[in-house]
N, C-alpha and C positions, 0 to 999 in steps of 0.2 A: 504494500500500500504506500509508503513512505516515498519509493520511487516514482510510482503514478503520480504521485501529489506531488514532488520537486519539479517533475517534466509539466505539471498542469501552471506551475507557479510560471517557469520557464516560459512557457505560452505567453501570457497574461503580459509578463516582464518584457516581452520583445515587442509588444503592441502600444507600449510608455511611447509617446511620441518623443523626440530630441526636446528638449528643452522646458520637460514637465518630469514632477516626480510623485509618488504615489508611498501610500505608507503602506508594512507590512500587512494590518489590522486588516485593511480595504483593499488586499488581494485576499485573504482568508476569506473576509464575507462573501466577495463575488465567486467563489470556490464553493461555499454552501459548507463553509471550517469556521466562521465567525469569532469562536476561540483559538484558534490557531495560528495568530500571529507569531507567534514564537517559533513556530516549524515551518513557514517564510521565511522568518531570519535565517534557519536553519539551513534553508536551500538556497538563499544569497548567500553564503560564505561558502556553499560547496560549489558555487555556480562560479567561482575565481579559476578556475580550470578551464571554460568555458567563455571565450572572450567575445562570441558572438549575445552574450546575454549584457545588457546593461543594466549589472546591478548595479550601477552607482547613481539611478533614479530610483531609487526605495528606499526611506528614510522610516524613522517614527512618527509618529501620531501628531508629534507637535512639530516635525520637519528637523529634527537633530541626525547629525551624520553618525550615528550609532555606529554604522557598518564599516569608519573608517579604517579601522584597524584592520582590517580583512584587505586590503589593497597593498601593492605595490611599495606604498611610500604613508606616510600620516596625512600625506594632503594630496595624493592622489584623488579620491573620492574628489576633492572638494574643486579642482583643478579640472575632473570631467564634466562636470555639472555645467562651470563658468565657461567650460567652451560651447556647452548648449546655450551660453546666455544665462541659466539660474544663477543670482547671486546669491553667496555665501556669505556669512558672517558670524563670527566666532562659533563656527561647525554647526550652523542652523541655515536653513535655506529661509532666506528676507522673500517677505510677499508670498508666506507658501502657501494661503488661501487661494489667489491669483491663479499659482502653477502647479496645484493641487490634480491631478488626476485621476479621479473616481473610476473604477471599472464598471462599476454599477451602473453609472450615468452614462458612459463612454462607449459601453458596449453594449448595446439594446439591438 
C-alpha cells in the first residue's frame, strides 16, 4: 500500500504548476488520506532520488520549508522555489495564500 500511495503522491506533485506550492495536508485530503500528511512528507524525502518530481513545491500548512533538509544544500529548497518566482523569507514562502495550490480546487 505505502508504494501505491508514494506513486499517487508523485502524481499529484508533478501537476504543482512552476511557481505555486501546495502543502502536504492538501495532497493527503485530495488522496481521500486526510490524516496523512505525514506519509506525504514521507514520500517527498524519498522522492530526492527522483529528480523528475518537484518536491521542492510542498511545504507545510503554514508555507514553512520543513522539507529543506532533504535537498542538496540548506537552501536549495529555497533557491528552486525563487527560480519559479515564489518568494522566500526566513524558510517560509511570503504571499502563500496567493501561490497556494489546492488539488481539491485545481483538479475537478
Amino acid at each position: 500500500m505505502k508504494k501505491n500511495f508514494f506513486e499517487d503522491v508523485y502524481q499529484v506533485v508533478c501537476l504543482i504548476p512552476s511557481g505555486r506550492v501546495t502543502s502536504y495536508g492538501a495532497i493527503a485530503k485530495y488522496l481521500g488520506s486526510k490524516m496523512s500528511a505525514r506519509m506525504v512528507g514521507w514520500a517527498m524525502n524519498a522522492a530526492h532520488t527522483r529528480p523528475e518530481i518537484p518536491a521542492h513545491r510542498v511545504v507545510n500548512r503554514n508555507g514553512l520549508l520543513t522539507g529543506k533538509h532533504h535537498f542538496g544544500s540548506p537552501t536549495a529548497m529555497q533557491e528552486a522555489l525563487e527560480a519559479e518566482g515564489v518568494q522566500v523569507e526566513n524558510d517560509c514562502v511570503v504571499n502563500f495564500k496567493e501561490v497556494f495550490w489546492d488539488p481539491e480546487q485545481e483538479l475537478v
